[in-house]
N, C-alpha and C positions, 0 to 999 in steps of 0.2 A: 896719862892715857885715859881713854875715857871709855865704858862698858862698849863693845859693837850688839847688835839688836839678834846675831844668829849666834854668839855668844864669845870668849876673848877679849879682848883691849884693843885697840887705835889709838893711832895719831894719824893727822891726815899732817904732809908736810910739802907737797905739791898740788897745783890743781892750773892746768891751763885747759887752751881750746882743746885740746887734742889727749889730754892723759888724768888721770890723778895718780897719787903715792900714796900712801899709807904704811906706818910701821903696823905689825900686827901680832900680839902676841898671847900666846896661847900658854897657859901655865899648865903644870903637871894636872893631868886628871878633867881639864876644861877640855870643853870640844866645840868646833864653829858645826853647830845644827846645816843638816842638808839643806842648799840653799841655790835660786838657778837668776842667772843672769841674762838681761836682757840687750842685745845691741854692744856689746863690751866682752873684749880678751882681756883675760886676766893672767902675770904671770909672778907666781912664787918664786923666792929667792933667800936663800937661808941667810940670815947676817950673825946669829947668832944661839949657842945652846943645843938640842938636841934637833934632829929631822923633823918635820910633822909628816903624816899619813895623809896623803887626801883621794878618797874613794870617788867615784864617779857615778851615776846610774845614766843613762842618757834620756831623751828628753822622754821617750816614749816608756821611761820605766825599769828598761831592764838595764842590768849590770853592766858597767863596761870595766871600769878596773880599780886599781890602786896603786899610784904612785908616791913615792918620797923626796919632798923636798931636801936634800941636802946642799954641802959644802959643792959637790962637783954637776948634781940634778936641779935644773929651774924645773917649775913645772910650771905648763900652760892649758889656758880653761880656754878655748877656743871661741870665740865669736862668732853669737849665731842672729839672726835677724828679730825671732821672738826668743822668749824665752828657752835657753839650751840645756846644757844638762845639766843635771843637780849634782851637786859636792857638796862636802864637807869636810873638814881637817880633825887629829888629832896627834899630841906629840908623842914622840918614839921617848919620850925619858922627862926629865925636869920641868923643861921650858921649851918651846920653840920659839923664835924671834925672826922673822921674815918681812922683806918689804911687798907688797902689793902692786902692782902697777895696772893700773886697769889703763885701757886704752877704750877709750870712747867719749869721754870720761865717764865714772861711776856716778849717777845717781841713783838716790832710795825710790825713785818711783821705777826704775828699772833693777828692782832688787826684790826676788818674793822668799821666803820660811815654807818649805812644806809644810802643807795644811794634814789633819790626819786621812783625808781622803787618797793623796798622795803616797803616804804611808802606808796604807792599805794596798795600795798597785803595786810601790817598792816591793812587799812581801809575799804579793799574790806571785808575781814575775820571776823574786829571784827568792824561795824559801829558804837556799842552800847559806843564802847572805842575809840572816833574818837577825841573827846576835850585831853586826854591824852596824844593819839599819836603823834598828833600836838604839844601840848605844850614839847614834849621831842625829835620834831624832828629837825636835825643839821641846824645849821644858813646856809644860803644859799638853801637852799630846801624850 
């Protein structure tokens, strides 16, 4: 598997007109940094290890929730035309091990890292969610 750039492991093992795959995996303590996708549904799917956490803020900043990838919970990152809302994961215990399925497919020119100016609205919007934002925002910020 090889480093992903908002942070974790891949492997990409599919990629047509219509989709890509990726295995994606997040070790104890690693966390994938808030990150917003462009033109592309995304949907988690646990395969192996413990849940991940993936928090949501939407596009305009404020909070919108937190859901757990498990054995019986897919989660899905909805498709939006520009850039939609920001996520980012962390796991409930060891490891997490999830497949990715982007449907659009995923490219990195439709893929951004909150910048710190971003992070700054994240906190301005939601203070209540200020230890979160922090703890899922990109190294170097």
């Amino acid at each position: 598997m090889e480093p992903h750039p908002e942070g974790g492991f891949y492997r990409e093992f599919i990629r047509d007109k219509t989709r890509t795959v990726i295995f994606y995996l997040l070790p104890e303590h690693a966390i994938s940094s808030w990150h917003s996708l462009k033109d592309t549904r995304e949907i988690f799917k646990l395969i192996s290890g413990a849940g991940l956490f993936i928090p949501k803020i939407d596009a305009g900043g404020r909070w919108r929730s937190e859901q757990e990838v498990t054995y019986e919970n897919d989660v899905v990152i909805e498709k939006n035309i520009s850039f939609g809302d920001w996520f980012g994961a962390y796991p409930s215990g060891e490891y997490g091990l999830v497949t990715c399925e982007c449907r659009g497919p995923f490219e990195f020119d439709k893929f951004k890292i909150s910048s710190q100016e971003d992070l700054s609205e994240f906190w301005r919007q939601n203070p209540g969610q200020r230890r979160l934002i922090d703890r899922l925002a990109p190294k170097g910020n």
